[in-house]
Backbone as JSON, one array per atom type, in Angstrom:
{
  "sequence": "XXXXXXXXXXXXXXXXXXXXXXXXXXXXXXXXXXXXXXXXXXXXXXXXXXXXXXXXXXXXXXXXXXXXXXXXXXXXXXXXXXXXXXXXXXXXXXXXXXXXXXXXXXXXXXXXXXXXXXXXXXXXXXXXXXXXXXXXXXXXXXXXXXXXXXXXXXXXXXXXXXXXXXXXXXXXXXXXXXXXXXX",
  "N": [[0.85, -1.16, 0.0], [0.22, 2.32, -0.91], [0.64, 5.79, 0.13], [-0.18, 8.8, -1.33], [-1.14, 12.16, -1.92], [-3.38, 11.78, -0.29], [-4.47, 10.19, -0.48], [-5.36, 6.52, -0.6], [-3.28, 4.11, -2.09], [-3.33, 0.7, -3.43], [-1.06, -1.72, -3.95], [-1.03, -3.81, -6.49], [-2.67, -7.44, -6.53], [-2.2, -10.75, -6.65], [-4.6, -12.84, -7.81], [-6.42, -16.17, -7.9], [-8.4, -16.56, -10.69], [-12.09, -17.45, -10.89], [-14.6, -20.12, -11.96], [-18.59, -20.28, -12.53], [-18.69, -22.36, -10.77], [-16.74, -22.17, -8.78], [-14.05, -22.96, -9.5], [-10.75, -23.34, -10.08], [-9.75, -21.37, -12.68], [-7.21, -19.75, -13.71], [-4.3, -17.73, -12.76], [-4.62, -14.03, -12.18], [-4.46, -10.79, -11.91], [-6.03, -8.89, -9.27], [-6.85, -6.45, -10.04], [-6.95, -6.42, -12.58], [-9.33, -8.59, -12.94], [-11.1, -7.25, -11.56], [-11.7, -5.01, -13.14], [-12.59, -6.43, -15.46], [-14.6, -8.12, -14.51], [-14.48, -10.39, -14.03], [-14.72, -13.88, -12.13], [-13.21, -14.04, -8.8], [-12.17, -15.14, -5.98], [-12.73, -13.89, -2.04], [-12.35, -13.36, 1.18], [-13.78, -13.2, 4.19], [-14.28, -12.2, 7.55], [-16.97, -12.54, 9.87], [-16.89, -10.76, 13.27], [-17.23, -11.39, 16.75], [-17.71, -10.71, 19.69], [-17.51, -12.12, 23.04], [-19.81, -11.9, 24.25], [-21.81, -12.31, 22.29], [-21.72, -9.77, 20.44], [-21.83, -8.09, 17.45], [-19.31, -6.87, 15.65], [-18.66, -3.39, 14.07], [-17.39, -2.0, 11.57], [-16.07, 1.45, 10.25], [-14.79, 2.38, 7.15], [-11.62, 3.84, 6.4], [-11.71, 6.73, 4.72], [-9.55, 7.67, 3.3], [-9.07, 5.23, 1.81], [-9.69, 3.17, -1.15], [-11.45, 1.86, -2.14], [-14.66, 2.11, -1.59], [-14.68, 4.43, 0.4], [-15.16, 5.46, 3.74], [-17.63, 4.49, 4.26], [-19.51, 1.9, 6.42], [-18.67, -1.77, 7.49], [-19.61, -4.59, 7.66], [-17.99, -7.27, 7.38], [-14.54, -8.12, 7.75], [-12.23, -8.46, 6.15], [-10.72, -9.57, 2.28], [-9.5, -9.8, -0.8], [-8.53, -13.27, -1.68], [-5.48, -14.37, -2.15], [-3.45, -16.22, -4.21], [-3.9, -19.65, -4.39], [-4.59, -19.67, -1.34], [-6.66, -19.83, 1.03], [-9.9, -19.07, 2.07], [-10.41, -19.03, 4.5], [-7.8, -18.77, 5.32], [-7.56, -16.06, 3.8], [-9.38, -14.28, 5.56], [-8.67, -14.72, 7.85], [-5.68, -13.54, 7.6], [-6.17, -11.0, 7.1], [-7.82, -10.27, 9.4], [-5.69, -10.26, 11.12], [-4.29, -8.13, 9.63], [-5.89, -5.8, 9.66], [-7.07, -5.16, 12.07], [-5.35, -5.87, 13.92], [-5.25, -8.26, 15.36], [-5.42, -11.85, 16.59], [-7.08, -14.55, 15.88], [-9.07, -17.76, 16.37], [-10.4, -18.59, 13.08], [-13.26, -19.52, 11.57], [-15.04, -21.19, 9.14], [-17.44, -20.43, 7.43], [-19.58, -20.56, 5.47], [-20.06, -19.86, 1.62], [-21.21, -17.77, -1.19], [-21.86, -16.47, -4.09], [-21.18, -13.24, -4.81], [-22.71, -10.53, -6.02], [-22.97, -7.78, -5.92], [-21.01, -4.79, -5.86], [-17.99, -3.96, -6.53], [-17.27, -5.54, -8.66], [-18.4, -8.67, -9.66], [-17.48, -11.78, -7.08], [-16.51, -14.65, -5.79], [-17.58, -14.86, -2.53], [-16.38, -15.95, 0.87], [-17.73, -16.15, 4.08], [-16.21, -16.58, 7.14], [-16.41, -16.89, 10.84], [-15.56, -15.84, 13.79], [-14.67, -15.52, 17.12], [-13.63, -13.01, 18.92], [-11.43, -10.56, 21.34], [-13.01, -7.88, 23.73], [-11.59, -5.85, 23.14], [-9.36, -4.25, 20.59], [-7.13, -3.23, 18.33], [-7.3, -1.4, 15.57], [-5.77, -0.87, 12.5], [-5.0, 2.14, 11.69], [-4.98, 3.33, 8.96], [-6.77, 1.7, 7.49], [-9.37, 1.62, 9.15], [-11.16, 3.81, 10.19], [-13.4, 4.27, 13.15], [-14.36, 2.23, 15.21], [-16.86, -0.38, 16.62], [-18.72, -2.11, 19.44], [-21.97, -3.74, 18.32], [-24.88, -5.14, 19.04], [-27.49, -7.57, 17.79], [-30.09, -6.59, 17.25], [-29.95, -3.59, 17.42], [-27.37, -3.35, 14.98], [-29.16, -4.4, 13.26], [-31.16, -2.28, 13.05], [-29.33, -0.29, 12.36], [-27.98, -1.09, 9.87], [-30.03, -0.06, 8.13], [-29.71, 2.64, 8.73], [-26.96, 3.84, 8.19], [-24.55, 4.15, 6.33], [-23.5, 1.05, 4.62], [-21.14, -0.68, 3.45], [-21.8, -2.48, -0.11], [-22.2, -5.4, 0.05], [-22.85, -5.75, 2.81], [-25.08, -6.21, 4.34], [-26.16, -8.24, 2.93], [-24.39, -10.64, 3.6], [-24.96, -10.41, 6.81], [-27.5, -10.94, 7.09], [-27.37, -13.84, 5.71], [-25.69, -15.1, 7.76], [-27.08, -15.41, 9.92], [-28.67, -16.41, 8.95], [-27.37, -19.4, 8.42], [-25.46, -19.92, 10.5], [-24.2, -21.53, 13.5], [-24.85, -20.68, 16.51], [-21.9, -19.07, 17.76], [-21.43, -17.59, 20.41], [-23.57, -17.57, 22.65], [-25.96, -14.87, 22.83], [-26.17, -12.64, 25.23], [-28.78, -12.2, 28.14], [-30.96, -9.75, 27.43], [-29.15, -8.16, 25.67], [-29.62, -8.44, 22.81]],
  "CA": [[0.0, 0.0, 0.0], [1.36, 3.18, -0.72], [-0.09, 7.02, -0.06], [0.06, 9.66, -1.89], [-1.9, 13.02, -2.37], [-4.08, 11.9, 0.57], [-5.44, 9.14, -1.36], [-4.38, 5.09, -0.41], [-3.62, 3.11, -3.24], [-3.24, -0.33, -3.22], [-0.17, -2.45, -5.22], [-2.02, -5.09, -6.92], [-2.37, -8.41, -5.95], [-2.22, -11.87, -7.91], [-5.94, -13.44, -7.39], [-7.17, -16.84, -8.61], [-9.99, -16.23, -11.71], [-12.43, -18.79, -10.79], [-15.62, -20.2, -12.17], [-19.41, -20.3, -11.68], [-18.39, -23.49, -10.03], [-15.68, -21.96, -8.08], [-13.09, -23.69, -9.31], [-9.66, -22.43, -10.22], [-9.51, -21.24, -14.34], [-6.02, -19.23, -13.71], [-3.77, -16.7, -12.32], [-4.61, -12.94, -12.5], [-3.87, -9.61, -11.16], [-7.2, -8.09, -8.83], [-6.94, -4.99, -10.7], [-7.87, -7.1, -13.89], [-10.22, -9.42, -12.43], [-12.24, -6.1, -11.16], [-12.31, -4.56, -14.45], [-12.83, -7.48, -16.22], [-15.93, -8.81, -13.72], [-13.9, -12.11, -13.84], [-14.82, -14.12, -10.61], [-11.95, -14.59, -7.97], [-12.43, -15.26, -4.46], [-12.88, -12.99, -1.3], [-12.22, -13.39, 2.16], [-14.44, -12.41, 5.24], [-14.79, -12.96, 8.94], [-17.75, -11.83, 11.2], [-16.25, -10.8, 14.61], [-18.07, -11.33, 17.45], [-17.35, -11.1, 21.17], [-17.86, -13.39, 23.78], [-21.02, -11.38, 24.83], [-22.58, -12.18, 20.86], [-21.97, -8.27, 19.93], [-20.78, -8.11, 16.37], [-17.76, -6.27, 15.27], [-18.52, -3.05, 12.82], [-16.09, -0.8, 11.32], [-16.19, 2.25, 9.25], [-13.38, 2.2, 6.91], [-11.2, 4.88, 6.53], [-11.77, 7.87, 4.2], [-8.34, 7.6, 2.48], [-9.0, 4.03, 0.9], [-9.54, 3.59, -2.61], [-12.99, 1.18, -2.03], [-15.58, 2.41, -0.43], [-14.55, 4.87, 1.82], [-16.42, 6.16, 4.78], [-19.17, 2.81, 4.55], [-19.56, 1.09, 7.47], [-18.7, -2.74, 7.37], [-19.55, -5.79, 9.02], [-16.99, -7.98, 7.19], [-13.21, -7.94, 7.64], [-11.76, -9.45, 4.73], [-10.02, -8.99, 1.21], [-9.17, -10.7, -1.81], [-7.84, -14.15, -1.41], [-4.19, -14.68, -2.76], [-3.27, -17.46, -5.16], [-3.39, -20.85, -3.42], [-4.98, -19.49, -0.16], [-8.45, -20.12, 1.28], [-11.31, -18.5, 2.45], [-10.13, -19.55, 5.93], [-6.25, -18.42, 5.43], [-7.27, -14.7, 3.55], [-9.82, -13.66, 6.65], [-7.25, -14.43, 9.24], [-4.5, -12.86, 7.25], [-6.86, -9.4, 7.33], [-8.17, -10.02, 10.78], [-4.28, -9.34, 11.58], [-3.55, -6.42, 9.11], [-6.88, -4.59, 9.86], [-7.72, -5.15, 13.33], [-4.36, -6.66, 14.98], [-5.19, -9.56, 16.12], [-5.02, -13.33, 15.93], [-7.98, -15.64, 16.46], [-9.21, -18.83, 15.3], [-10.91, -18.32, 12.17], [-13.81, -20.67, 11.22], [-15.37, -21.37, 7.73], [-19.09, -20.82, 7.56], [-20.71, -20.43, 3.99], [-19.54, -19.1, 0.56], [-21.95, -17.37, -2.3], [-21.86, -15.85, -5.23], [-21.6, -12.32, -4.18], [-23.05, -9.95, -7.46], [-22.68, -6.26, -5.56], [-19.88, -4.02, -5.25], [-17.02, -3.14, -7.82], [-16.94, -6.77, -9.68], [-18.56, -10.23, -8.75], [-16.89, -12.74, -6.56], [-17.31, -16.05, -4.46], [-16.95, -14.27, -0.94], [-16.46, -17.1, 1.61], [-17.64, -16.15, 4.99], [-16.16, -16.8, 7.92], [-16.63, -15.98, 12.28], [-14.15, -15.35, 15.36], [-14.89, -14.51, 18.45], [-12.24, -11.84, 19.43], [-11.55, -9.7, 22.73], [-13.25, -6.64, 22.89], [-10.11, -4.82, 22.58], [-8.94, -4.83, 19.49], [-6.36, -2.15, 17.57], [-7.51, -1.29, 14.25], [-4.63, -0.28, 11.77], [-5.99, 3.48, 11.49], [-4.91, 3.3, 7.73], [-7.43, 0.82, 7.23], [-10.66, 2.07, 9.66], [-11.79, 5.42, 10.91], [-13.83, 3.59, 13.55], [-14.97, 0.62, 15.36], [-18.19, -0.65, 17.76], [-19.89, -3.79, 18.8], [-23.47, -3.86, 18.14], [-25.96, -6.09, 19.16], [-27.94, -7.79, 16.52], [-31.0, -5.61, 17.07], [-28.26, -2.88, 17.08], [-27.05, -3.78, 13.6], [-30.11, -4.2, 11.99], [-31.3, -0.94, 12.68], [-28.12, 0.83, 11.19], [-27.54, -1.5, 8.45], [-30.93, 0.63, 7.57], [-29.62, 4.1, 8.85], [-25.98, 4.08, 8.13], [-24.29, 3.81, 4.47], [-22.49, 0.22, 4.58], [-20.65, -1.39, 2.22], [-22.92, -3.3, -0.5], [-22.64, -7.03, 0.39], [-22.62, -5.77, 3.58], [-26.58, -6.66, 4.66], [-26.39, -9.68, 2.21], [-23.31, -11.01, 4.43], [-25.65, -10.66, 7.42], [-29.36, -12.29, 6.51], [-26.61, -15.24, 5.42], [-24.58, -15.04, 8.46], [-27.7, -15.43, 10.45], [-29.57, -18.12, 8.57], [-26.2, -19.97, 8.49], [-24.28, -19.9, 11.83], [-24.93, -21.86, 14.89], [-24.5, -19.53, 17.67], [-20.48, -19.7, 18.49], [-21.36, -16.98, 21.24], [-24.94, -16.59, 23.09], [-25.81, -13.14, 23.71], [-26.49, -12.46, 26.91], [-29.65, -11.69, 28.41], [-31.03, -8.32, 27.36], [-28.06, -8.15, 24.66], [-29.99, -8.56, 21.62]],
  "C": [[0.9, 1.23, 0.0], [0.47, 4.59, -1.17], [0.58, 8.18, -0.74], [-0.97, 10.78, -2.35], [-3.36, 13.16, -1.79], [-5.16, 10.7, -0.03], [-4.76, 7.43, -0.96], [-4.57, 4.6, -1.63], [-2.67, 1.49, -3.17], [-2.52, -1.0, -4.05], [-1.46, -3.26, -5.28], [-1.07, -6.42, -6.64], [-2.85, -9.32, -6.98], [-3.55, -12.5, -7.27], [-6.23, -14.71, -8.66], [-8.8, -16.67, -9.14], [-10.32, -17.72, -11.32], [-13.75, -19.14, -11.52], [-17.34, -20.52, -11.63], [-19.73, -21.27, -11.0], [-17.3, -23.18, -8.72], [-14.56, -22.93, -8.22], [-11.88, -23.15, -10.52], [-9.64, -22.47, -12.1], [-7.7, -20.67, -14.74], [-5.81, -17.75, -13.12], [-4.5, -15.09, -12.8], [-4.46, -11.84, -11.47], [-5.69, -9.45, -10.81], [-7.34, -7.29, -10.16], [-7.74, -5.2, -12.55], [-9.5, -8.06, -13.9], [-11.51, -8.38, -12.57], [-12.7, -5.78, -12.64], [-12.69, -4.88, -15.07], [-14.51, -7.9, -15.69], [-15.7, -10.03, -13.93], [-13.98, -12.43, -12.35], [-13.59, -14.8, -9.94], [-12.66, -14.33, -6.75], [-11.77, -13.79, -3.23], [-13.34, -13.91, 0.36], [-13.06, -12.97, 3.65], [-14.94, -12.82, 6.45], [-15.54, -11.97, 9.56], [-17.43, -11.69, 12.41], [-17.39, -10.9, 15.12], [-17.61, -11.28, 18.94], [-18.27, -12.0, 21.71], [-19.47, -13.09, 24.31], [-22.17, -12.03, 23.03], [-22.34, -10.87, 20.15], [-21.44, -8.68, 18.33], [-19.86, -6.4, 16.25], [-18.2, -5.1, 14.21], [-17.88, -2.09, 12.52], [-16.64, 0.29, 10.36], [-14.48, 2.67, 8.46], [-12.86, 3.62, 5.86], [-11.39, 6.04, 5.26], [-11.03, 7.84, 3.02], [-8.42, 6.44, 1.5], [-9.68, 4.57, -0.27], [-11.17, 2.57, -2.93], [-13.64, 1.42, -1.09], [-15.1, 3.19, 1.01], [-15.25, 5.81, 2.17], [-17.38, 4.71, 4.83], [-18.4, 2.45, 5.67], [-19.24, -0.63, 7.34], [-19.02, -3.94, 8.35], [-18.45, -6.77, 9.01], [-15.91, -7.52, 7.2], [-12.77, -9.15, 6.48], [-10.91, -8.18, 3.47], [-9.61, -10.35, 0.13], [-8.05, -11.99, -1.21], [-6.53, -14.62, -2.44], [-4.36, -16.33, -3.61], [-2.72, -18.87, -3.97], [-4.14, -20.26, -1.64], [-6.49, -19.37, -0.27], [-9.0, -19.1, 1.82], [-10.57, -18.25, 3.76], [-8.53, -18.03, 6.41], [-6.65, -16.56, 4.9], [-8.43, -14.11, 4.88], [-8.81, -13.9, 7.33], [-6.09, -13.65, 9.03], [-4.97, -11.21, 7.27], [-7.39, -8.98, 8.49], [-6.91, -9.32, 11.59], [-3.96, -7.68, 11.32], [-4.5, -5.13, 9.72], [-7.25, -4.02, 11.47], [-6.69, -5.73, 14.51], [-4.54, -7.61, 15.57], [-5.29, -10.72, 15.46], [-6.14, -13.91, 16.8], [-8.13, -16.89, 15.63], [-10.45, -18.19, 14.4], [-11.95, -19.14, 11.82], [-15.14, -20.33, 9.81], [-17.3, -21.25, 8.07], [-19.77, -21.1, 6.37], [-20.08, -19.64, 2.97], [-20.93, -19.18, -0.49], [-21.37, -16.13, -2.95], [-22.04, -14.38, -5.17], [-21.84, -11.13, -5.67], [-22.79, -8.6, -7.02], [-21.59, -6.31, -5.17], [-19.27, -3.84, -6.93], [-16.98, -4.39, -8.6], [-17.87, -7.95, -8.9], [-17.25, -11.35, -8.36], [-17.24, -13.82, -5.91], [-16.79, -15.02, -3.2], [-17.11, -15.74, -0.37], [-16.33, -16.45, 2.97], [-17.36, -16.8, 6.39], [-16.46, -15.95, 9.82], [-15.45, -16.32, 12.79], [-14.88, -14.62, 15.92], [-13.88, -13.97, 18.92], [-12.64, -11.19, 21.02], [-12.01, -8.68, 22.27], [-12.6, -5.69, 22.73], [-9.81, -5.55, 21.27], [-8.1, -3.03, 19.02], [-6.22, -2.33, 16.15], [-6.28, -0.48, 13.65], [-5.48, 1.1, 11.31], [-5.78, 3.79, 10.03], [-6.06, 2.7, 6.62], [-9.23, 1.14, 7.82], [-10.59, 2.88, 10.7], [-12.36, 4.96, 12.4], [-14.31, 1.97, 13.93], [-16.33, 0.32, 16.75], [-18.47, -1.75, 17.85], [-20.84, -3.13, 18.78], [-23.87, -5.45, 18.66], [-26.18, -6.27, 17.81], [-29.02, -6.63, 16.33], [-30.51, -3.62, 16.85], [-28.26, -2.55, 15.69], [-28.11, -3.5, 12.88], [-30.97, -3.23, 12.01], [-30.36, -0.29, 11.9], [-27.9, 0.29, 10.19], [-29.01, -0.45, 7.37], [-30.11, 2.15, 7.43], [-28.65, 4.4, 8.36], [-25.11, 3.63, 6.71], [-22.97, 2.68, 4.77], [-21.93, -0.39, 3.05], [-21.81, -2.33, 0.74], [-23.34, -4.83, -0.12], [-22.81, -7.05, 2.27], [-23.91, -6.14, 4.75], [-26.83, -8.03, 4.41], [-25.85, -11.03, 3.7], [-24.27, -11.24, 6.41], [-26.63, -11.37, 7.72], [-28.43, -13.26, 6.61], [-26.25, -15.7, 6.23], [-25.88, -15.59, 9.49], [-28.51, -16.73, 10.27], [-28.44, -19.23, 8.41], [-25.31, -21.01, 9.7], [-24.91, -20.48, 13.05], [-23.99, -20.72, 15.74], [-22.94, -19.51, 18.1], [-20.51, -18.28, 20.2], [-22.86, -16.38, 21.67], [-24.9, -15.41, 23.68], [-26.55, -13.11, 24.81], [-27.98, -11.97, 27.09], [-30.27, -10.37, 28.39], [-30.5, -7.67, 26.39], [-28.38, -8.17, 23.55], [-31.43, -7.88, 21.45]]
}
């Protein structure tokens, strides 16, 4: 990553093009993929604390996608040869500093935002400390669910960023009950 003129811009990264099977066709650069609307895979873990809260960020101003939206997912394009599993944990680090276990929940066909991709969501339950790389997000909060799904109304998030929810919900056995009152 490298700034300039108050703007982040992002080297490009090598991403497996995949098909509407998800399965590997060949090497390419993001930056082509995007422009192209060739499908390559995408990375994303739902945080959650031990209470159930989820994790949501607003990401920083300076980036070059979507900045200012709110997000629920941490994630990013998945590198050549790396999983679903391996590119959330590798962004749970860069974005948010930390290290948890990572766990695989559900992958679809995600059609909004700057190109289509397979996103493959994953959860972690994290501490509620956490140190966001301020390069990366302006903000951070838990929410409740009832929380959440008010602002995913009020507040301008990312596009898959509702989808990623409904899914996440009809999906996920509970890895953290929320507490009494908490939701």
């Amino acid at each position: 990553m490298s700034v300039a003129s108050g703007t982040v811009y992002v080297v490009d990264e090598l991403v497996e093009r995949v098909d509407a099977q998800d399965r590997v066709l060949g090497v390419v650069s993001r930056k082509e993929a995007v422009r192209a609307g060739w499908l390559h895979r995408v990375g994303v873990v739902v945080c959650r604390d031990r209470q159930g809260r989820f994790l949501v960020h607003r990401r920083a101003e300076r980036l070059s996608r979507f900045p200012g939206h709110h997000e629920l997912g941490v994630g990013g394009a998945a590198g050549v040869g790396e999983s679903y599993e391996q590119a959330a944990a590798r962004e749970l680090g860069e974005e948010l500093g930390v290290r948890a276990a990572v766990r695989p929940r559900f992958t679809f066909l995600n059609r909004v935002g700057l190109s289509p991709h397979w996103l493959g969501v994953c959860d972690a339950v994290l501490p509620e400390t956490v140190v966001p790389d301020p390069e990366e997000v302006a903000w951070h909060g838990w929410l409740t669910r009832s929380e959440l799904r008010r602002n995913l109304q009020r507040w301008t998030f990312t596009p898959d960023s509702r989808e990623i929810f409904d899914r996440y919900l009809a999906h996920r056995p509970d890895p953290a009950p929320p507490r009494r009152g908490s939701d």
